[in-house]
Structures are given as C-alpha cells and as structure tokens.
HTML snippet that shows the backbone in 3Dmol.js (N, CA, C, O; Angstrom):
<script src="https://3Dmol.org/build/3Dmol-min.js"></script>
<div id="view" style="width:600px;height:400px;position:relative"></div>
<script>
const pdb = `
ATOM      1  N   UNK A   1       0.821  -1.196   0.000  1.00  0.00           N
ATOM      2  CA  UNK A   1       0.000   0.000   0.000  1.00  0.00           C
ATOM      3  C   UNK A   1       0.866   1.261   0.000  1.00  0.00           C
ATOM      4  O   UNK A   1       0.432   2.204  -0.661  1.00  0.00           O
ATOM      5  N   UNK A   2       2.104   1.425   0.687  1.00  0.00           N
ATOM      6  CA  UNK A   2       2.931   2.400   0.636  1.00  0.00           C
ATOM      7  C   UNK A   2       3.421   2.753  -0.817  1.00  0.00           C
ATOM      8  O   UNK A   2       3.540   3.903  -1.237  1.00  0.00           O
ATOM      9  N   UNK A   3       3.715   1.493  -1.596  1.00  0.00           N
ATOM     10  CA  UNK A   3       3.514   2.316  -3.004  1.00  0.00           C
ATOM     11  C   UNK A   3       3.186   2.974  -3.546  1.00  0.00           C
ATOM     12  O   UNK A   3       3.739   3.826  -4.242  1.00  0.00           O
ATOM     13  N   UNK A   4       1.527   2.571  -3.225  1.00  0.00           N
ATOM     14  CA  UNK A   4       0.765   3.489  -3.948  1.00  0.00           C
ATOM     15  C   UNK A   4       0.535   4.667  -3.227  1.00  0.00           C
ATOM     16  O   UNK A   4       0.393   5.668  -3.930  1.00  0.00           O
ATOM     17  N   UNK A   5       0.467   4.805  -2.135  1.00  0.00           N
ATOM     18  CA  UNK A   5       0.612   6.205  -1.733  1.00  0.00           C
ATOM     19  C   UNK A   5       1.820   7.047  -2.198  1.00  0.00           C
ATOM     20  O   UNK A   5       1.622   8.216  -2.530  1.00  0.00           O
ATOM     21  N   UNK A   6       3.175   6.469  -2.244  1.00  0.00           N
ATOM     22  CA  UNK A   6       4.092   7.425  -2.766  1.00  0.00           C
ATOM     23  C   UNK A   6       3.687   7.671  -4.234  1.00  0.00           C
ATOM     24  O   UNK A   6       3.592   8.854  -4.560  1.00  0.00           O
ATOM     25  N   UNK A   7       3.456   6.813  -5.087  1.00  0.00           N
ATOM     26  CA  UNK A   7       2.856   6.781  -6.621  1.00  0.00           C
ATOM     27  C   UNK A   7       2.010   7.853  -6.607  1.00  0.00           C
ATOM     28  O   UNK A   7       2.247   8.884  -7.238  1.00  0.00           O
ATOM     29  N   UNK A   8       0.811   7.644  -5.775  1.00  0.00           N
ATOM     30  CA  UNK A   8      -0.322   8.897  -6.089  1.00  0.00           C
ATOM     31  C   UNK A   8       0.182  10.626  -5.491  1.00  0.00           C
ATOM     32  O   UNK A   8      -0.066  11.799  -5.770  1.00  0.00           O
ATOM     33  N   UNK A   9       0.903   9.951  -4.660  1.00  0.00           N
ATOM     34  CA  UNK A   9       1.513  11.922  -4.141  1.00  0.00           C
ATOM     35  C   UNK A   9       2.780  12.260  -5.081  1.00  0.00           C
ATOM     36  O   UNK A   9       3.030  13.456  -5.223  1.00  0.00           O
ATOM     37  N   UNK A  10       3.700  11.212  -5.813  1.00  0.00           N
ATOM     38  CA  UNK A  10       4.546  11.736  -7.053  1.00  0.00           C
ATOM     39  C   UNK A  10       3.654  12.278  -8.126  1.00  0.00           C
ATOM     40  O   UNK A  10       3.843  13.397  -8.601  1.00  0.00           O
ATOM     41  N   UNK A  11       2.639  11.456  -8.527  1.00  0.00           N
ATOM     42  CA  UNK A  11       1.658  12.008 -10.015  1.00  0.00           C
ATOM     43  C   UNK A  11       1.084  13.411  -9.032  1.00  0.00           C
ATOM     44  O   UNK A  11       1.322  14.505  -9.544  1.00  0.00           O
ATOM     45  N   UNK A  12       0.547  13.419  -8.035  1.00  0.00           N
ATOM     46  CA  UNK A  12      -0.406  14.964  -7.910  1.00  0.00           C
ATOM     47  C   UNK A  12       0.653  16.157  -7.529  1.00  0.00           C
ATOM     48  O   UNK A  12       0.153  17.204  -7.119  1.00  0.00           O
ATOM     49  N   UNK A  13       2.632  16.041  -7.675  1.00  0.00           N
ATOM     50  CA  UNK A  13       3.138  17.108  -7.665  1.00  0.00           C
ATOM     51  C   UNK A  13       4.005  16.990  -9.511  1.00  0.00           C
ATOM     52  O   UNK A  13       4.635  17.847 -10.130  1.00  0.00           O
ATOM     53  N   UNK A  14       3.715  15.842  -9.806  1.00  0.00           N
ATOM     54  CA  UNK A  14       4.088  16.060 -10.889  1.00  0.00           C
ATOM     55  C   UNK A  14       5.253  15.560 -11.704  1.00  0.00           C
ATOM     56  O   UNK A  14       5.476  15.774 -12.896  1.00  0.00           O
ATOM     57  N   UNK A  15       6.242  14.565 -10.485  1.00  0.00           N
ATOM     58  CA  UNK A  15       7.849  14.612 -10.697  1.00  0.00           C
ATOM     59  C   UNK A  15       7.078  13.289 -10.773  1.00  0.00           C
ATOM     60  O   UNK A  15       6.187  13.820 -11.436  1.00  0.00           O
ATOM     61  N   UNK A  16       6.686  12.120 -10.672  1.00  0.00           N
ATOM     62  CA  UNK A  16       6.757  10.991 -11.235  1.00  0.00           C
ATOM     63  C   UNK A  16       7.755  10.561 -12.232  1.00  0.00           C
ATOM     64  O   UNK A  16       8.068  11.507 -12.955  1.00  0.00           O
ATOM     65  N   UNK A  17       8.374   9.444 -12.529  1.00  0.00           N
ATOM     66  CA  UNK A  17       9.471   8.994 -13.021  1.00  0.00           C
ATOM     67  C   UNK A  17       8.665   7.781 -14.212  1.00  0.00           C
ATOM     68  O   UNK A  17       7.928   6.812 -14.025  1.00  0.00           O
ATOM     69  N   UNK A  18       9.216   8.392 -15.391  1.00  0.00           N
ATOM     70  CA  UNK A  18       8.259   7.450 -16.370  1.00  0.00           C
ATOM     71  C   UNK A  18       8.334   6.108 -16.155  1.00  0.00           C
ATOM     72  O   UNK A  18       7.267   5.494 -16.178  1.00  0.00           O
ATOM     73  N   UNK A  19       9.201   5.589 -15.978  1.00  0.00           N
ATOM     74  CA  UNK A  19       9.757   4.049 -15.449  1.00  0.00           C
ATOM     75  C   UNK A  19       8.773   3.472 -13.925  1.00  0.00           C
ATOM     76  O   UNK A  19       8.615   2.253 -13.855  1.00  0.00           O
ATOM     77  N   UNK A  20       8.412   3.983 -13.254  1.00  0.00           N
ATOM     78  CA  UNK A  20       7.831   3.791 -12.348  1.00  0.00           C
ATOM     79  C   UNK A  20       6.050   4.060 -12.579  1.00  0.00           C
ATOM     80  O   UNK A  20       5.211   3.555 -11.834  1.00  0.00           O
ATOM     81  N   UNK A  21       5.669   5.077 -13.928  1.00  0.00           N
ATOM     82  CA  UNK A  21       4.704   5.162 -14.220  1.00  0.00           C
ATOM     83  C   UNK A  21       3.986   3.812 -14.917  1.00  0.00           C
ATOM     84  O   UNK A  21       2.873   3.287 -14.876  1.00  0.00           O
ATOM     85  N   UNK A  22       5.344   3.541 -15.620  1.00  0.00           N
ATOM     86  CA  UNK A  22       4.761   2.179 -16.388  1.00  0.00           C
ATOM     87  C   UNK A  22       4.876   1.222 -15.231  1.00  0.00           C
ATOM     88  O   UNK A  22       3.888   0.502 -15.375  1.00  0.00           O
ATOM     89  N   UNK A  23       5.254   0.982 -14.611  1.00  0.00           N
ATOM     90  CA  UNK A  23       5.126  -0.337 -13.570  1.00  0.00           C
ATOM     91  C   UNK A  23       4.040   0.046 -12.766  1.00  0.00           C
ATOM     92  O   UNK A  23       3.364  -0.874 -12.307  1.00  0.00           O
ATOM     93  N   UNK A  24       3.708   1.250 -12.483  1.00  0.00           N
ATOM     94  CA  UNK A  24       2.236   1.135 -11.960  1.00  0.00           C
ATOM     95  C   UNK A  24       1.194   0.263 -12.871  1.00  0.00           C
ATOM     96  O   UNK A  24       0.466  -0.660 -12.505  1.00  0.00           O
ATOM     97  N   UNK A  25       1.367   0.925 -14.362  1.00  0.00           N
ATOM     98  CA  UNK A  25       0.245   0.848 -15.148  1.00  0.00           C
ATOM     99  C   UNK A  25       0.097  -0.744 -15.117  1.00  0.00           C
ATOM    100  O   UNK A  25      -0.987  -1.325 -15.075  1.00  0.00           O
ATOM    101  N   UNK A  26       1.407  -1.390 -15.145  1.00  0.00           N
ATOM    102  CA  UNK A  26       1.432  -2.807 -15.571  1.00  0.00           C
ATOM    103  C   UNK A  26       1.081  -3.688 -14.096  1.00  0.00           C
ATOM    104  O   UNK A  26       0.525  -4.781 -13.994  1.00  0.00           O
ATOM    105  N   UNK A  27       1.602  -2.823 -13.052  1.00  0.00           N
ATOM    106  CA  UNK A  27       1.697  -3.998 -12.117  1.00  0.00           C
ATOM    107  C   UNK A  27       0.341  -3.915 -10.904  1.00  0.00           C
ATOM    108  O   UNK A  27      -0.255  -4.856 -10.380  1.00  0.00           O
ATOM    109  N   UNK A  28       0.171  -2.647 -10.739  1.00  0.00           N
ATOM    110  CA  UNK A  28      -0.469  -1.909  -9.559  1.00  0.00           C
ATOM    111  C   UNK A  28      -2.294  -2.321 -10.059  1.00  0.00           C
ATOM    112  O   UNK A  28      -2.492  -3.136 -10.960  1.00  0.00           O
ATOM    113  N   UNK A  29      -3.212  -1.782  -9.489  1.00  0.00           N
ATOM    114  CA  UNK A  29      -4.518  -2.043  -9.662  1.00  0.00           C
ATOM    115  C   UNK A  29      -5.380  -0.804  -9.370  1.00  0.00           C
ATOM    116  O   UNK A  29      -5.346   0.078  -8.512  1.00  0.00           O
ATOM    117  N   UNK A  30      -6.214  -1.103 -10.489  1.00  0.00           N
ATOM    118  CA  UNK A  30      -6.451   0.684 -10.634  1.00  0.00           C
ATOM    119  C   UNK A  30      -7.031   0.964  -9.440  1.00  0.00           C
ATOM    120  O   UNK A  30      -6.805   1.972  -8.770  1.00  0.00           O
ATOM    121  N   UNK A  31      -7.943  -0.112  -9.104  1.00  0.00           N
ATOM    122  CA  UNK A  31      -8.792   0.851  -7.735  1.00  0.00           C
ATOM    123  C   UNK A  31      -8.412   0.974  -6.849  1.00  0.00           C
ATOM    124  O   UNK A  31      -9.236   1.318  -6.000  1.00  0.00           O
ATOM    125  N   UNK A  32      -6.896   0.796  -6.354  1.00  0.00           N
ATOM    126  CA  UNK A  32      -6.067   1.017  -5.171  1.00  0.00           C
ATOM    127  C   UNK A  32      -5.296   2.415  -5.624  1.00  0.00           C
ATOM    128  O   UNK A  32      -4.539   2.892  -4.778  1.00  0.00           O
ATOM    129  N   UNK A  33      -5.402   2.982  -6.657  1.00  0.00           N
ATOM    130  CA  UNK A  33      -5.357   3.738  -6.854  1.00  0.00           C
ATOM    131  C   UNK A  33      -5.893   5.202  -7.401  1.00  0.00           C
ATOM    132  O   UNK A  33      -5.326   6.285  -7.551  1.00  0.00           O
ATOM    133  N   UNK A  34      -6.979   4.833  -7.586  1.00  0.00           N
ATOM    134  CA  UNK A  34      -8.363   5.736  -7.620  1.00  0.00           C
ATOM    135  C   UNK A  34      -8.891   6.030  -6.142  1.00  0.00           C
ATOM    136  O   UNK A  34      -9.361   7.136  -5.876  1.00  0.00           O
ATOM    137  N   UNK A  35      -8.806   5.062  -5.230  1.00  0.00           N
ATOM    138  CA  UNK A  35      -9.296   5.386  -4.014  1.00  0.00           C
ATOM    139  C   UNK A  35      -7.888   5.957  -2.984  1.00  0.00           C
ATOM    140  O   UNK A  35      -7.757   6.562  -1.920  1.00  0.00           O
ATOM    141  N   UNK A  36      -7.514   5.704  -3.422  1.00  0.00           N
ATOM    142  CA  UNK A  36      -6.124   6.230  -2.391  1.00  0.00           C
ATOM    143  C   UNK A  36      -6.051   7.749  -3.361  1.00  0.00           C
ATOM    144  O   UNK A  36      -5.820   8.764  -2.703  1.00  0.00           O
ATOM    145  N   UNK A  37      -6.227   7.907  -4.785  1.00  0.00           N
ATOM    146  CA  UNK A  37      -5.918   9.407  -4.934  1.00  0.00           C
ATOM    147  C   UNK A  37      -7.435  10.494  -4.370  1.00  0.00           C
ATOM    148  O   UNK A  37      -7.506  11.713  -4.216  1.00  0.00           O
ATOM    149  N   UNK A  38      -8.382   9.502  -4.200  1.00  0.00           N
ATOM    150  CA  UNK A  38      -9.350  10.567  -4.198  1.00  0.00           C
ATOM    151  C   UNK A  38      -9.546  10.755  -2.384  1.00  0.00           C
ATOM    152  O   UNK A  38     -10.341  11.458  -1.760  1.00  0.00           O
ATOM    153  N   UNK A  39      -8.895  10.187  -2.091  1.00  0.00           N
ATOM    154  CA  UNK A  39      -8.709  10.479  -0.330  1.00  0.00           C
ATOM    155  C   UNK A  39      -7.928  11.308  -0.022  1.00  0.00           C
ATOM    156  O   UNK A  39      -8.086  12.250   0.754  1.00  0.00           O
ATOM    157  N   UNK A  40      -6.704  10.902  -0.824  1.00  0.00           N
ATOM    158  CA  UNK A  40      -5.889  12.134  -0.814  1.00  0.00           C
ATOM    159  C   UNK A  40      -6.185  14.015  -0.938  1.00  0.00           C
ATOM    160  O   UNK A  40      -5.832  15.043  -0.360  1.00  0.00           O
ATOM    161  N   UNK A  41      -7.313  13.460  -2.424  1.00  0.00           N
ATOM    162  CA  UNK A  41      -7.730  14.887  -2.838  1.00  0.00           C
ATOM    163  C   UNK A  41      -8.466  15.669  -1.532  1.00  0.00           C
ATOM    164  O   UNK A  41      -8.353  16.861  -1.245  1.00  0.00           O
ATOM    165  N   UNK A  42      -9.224  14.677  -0.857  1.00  0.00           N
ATOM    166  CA  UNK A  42      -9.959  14.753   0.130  1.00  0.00           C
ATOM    167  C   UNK A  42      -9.992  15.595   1.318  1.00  0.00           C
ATOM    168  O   UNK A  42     -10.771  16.359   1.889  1.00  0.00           O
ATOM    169  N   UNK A  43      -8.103  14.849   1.524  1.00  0.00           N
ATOM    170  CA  UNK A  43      -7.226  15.464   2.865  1.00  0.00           C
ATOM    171  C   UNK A  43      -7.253  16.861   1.668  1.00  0.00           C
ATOM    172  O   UNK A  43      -8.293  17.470   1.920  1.00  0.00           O
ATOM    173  N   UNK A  44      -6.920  17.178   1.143  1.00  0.00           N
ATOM    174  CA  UNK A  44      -5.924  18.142   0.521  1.00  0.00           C
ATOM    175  C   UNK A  44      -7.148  19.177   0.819  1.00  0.00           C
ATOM    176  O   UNK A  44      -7.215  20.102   1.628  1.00  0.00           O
ATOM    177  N   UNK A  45      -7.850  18.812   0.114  1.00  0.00           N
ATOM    178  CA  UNK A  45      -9.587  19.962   0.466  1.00  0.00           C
ATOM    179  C   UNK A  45      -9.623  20.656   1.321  1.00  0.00           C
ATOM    180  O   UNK A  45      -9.813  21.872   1.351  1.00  0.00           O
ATOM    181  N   UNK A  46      -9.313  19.418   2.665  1.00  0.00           N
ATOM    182  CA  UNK A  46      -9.923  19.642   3.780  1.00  0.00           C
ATOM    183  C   UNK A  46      -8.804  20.874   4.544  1.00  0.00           C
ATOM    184  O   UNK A  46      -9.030  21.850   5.260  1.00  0.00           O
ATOM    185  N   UNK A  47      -7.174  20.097   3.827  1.00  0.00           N
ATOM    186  CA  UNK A  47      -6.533  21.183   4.788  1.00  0.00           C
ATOM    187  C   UNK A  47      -6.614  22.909   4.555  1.00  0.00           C
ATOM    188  O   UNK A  47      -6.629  23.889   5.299  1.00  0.00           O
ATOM    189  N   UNK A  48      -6.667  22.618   2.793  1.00  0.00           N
ATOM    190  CA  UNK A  48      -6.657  24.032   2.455  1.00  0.00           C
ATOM    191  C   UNK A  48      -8.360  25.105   2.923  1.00  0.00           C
ATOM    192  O   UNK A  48      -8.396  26.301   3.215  1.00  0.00           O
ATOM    193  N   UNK A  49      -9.446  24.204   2.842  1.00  0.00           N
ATOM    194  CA  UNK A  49     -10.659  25.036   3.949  1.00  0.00           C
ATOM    195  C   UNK A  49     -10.324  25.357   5.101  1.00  0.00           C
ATOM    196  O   UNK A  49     -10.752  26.465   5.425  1.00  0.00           O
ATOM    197  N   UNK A  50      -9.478  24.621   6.177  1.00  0.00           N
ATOM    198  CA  UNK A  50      -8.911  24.880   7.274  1.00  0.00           C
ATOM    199  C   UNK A  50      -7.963  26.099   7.443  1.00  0.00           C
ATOM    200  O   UNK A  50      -8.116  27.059   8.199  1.00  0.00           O
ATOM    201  N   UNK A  51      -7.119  25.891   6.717  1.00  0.00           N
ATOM    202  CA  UNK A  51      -6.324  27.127   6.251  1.00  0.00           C
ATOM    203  C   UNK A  51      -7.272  28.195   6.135  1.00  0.00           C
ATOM    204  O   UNK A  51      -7.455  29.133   6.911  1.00  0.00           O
ATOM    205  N   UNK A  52      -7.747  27.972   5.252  1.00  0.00           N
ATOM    206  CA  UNK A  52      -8.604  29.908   4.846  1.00  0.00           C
ATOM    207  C   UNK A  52      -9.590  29.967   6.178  1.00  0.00           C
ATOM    208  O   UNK A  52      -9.528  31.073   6.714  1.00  0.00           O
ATOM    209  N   UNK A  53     -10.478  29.044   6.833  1.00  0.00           N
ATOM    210  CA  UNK A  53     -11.023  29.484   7.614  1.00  0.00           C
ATOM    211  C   UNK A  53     -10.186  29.810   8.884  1.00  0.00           C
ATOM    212  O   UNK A  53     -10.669  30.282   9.914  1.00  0.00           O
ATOM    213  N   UNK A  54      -8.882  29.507   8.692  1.00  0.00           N
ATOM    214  CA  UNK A  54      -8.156  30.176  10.268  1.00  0.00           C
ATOM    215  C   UNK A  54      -7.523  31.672   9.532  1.00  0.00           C
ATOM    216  O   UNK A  54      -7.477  32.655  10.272  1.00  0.00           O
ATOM    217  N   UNK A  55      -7.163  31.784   8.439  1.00  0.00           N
ATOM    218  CA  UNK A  55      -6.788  33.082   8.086  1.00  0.00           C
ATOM    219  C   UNK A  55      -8.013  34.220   7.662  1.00  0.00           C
ATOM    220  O   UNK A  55      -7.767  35.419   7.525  1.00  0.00           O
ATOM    221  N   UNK A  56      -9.381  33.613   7.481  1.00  0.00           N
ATOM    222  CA  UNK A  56     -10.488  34.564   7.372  1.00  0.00           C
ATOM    223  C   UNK A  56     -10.874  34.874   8.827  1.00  0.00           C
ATOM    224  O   UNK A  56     -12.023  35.270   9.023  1.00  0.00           O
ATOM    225  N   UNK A  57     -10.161  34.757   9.713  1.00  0.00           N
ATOM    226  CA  UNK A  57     -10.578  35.448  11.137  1.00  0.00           C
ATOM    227  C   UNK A  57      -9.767  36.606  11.758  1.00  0.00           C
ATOM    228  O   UNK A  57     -10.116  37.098  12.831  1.00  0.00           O
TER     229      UNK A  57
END
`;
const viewer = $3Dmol.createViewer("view");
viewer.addModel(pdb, "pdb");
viewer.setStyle({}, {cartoon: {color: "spectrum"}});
viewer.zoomTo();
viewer.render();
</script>
C-alpha cells in the first residue's frame, strides 16, 4: 500500500518517473489507486478550507 501512496503523491506534484509510471500501469490495480488518490484529494480539500477558515478570522 505504501507504493501506492508514494505513486499517487509523485503524479499529484508532478515529478513521477516514467519508469515507475509504467510499472504502476502494468503492475499496480487501478482501484487502489483511484481510491487512495481521491482520499488524498480529500485530505488536501480539507486542509486548504482549514487554512482559509483560520486566516479569514
């Protein structure tokens, strides 16, 4: 599972390594990775609302 968490936080800044992209594609399973990125997106939401609602005070 730690894979794919480093996998999905390399693709959402961007530096992913093509060699490691293809061994996802080939080896990994998509829905461990659809659900681990959209949790992620999730956290990410959540911190940046947190953020603005402590700096809108």
């Amino acid at each position: 599972m730690w894979t794919v968490i480093k996998s999905v936080l390399a693709a959402f800044f961007g530096v992913q390594k093509e060699q490691q992209r293809r061994e996802d594609f080939e080896q990994g399973r998509p829905g461990a990775f659809i659900v681990t990125g959209l949790v992620m997106a999730a956290f990410l939401v959540g911190i940046l609302a947190f953020v603005a609602i402590l700096v809108s005070r």
